[in-house]
N, C-alpha and C positions, 0 to 999 in steps of 0.2 A: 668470809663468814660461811659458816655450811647450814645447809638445809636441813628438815630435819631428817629425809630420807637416809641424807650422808652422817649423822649422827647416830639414825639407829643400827646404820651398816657398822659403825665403827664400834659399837655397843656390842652387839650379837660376834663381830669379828674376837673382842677381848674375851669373850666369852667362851668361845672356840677355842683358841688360843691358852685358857684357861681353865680344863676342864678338873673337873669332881674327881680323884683317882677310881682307878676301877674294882678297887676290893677293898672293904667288903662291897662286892654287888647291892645284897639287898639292903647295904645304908644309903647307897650315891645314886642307883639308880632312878628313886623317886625324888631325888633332889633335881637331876638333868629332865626326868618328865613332865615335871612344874613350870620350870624353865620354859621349857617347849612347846608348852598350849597355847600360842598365841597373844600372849599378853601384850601393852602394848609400850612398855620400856618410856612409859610416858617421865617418870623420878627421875632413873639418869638422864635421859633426855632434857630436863632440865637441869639439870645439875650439870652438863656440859656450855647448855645454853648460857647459862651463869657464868662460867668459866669465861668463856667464849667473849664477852663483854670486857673482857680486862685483857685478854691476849688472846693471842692466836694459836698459842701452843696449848693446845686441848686435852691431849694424850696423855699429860700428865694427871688427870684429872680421871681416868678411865678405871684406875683401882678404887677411887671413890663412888661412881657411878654405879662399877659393880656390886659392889659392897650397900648398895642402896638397893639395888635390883634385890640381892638374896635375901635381906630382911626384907623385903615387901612379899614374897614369895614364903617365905619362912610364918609370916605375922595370916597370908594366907592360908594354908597348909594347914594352921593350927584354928585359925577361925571355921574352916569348915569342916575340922574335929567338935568342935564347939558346938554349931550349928547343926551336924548331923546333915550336909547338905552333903546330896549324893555326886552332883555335876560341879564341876569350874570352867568355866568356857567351854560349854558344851560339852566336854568329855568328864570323864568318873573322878572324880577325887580321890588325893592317895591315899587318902583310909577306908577307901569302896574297894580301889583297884588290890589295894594290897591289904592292910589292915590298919589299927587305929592303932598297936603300938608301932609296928614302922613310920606312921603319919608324924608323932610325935621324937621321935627318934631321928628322921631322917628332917625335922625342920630345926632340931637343935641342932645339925652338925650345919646345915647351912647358915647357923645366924654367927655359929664360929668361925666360918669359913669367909663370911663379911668381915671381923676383924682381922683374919688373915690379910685379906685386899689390903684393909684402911693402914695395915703397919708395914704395909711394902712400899709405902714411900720414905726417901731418903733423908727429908729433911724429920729429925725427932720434934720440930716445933710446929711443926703442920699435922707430923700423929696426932701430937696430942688437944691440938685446937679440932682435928674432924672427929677423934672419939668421943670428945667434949660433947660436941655437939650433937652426934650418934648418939649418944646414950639419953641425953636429955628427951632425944624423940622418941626413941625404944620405949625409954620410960613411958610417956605422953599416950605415944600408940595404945601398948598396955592396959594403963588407965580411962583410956576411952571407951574399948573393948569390955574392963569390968561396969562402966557406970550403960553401955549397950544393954549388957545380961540384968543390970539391974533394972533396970526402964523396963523389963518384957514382961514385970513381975507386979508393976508402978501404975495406980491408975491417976496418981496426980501430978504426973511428968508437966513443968513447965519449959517453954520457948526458949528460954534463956537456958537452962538445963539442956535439951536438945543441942542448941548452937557452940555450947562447950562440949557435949561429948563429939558431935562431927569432926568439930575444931583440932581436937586430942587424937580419934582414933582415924583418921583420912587428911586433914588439913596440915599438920605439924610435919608431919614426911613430906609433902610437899616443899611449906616454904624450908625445913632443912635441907633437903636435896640442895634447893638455890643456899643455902648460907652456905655448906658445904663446899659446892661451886667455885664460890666466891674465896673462899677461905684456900682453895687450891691452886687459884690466880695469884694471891699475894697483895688481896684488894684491903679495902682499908676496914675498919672492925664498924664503922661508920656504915658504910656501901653492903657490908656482907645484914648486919642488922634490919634494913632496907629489904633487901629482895628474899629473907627471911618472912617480912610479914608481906611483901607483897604475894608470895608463895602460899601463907598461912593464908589472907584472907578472900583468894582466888580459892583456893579449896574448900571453904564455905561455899562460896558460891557456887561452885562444883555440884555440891552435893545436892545444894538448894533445886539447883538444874534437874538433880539424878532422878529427884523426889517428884516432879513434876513430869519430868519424861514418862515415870513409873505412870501416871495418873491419864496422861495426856496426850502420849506420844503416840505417833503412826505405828503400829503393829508391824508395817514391811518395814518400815527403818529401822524401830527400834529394836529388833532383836530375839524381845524374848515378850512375853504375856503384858501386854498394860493391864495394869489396876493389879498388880499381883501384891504389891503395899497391903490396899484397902484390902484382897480376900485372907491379909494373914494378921491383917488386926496390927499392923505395923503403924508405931506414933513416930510419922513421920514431918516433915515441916507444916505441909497442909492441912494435918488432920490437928494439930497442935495449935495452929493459926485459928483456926476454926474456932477451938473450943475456947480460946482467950479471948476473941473478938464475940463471939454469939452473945445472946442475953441466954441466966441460967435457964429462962422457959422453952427456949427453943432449941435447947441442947438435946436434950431426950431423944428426937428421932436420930443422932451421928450414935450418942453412946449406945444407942440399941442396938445399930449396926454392926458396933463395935465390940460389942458381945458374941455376935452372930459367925456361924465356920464359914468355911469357904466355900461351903455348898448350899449356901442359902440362896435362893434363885433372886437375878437380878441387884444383886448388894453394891457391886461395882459400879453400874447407871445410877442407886440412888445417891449413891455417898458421891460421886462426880455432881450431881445435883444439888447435893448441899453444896455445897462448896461452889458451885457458879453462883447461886442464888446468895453467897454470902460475899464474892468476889477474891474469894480465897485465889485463884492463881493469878490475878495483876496484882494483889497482894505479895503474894509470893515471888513474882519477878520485880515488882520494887527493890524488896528485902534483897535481893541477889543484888540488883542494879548496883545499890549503896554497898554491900562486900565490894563489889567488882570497880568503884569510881573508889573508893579507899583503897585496894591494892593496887589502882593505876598510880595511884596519887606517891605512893611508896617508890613504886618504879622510875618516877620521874626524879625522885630525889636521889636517886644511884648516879652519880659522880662520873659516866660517862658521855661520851655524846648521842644524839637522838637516835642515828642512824643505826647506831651498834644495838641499839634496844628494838628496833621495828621488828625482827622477826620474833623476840619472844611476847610481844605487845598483841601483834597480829595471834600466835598460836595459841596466846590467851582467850582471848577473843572470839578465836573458832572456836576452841573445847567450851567458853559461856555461853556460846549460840549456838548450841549444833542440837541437831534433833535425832539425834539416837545412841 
């Protein structure tokens, strides 16, 4: 079994190995700079992982991995056209560094450039089982991303609304990555169904994590500004838990908040205050716990032995416990 260090090496090597042609320049270049920022190959990475449970021949699976890599890069690229966000891990965005028609241009050849990968396998009955499944998440992603832009607009977003757009636009690549995976082994449509939702409802959790880090987290670990949610008026898990559990009298001080720009002095300490005084994040880690003991519960039922599953059980595990 390989680690995952040996899996992203074999990831970033296909990669290599397969590069963007070089002309036109300004369509492929922002495609290989995307690539390059650091990301952390976490989709194929499990979509090998998946593999990996069914045999040991891995490599065959590397065109699909990658082809999961470029639409996730692709689905980026165009989000933070959308967003108008200037930085992607730390460095300019390709429609800062370059512009906003290359950003859109240069993330459509990359999402073509995924099915290039997915049809370079040999067998025609595994194309057409991973486009199958490629598309239904493209689609999902999509959809999750329009019901985002609509929530910014929504001052009556409910929890359950929330938990299906995560679900659609972050959670569904996930557990398809793994059905995908699975589907590259030659496993059974039983086993590959399995580590699709165990994938799906680990990226709930995920995100449940993400929402909480935003709020909560160590400032040297985590990266980038806590509380940057609360100063953009973002309805995210906690701030949504919040307003389903409060009584409607006690609501008025979060929605005033919630009104309030990001340069309202102290808004991040009060709104972190609602929410202790309400117990909104052992709420909020419950809610992950139950995603996280229902996608163990999937995992268990994939049709291999224990031992072949510890490493992606354990890597689960980290990424729902980690603090940055």
């Amino acid at each position: 079994m390989h680690d995952l260090p040996a899996l992203l090496k074999k990831i970033d090597n296909y990669g290599v190995a397969n590069p963007f042609p070089e002309a036109p320049r300004a369509l492929y270049e922002p495609c290989s700079y995307i690539l390059n920022l650091g990301g952390k190959r976490l989709r194929p990475a499990l979509l090998l992982m998946a593999t990996e449970l069914f045999t040991d021949s891995i490599d065959r699976a590397l065109p699909a991995a990658w082809a999961v890599e470029l639409f996730h890069n692709f689905s980026l690229m165009h989000d933070d056209i959308m967003d108008a966000a200037p930085l992607r891990r730390g460095q300019p965005t390709v429609h800062t560094r370059w512009n906003t028609t290359t950003g859109i241009l240069s993330g459509d050849v990359m999402l073509i450039h995924a099915y290039r990968h997915l049809a370079s396998f040999q067998d025609a009955a595994v194309v057409a089982e991973l486009v199958k499944v490629f598309n239904r998440v493209a689609i999902e992603v999509c959809e999750g991303q329009q019901y985002d832009i609509n929530f910014e607009t929504r001052n009556d977003v409910t929890l359950p609304e929330y938990i299906r757009m995560i679900e659609l636009k972050t959670a569904v690549l996930l557990g398809g990555a793994m059905e995908m995976g699975a589907i590259c082994a030659g496993a059974s449509t039983a086993d590959a169904e399995h580590l699709y939702h165990f994938g799906r409802l680990a990226g709930i959790a995920f995100q449940i994590q993400d929402d909480l880090l935003d709020t909560y987290g160590d400032p040297a670990k985590f990266g980038k500004q806590v509380g940057g949610d609360i100063l953009q008026n973002k309805k995210t898990f906690l701030v949504l838990k919040a307003l389903e559990i409060m009584p409607a009298e006690n609501r008025s001080a979060l929605e005033t908040w919630l009104q309030t720009g990001p340069e309202a002095p102290g808004k991040v300490e009060a709104v972190r205050s609602i929410f202790d005084q309400n117990r909104i994040p052992e709420l909020a880690n419950a809610e992950k716990k139950q995603f996280q003991t229902e996608a163990f519960n999937h995992l268990e039922q994939v049709g291999v032995p224990v031992t072949r599953k510890a490493a992606l059980r354990e890597l689960i595990t980290t990424l729902l416990d980690r603090d940055r």
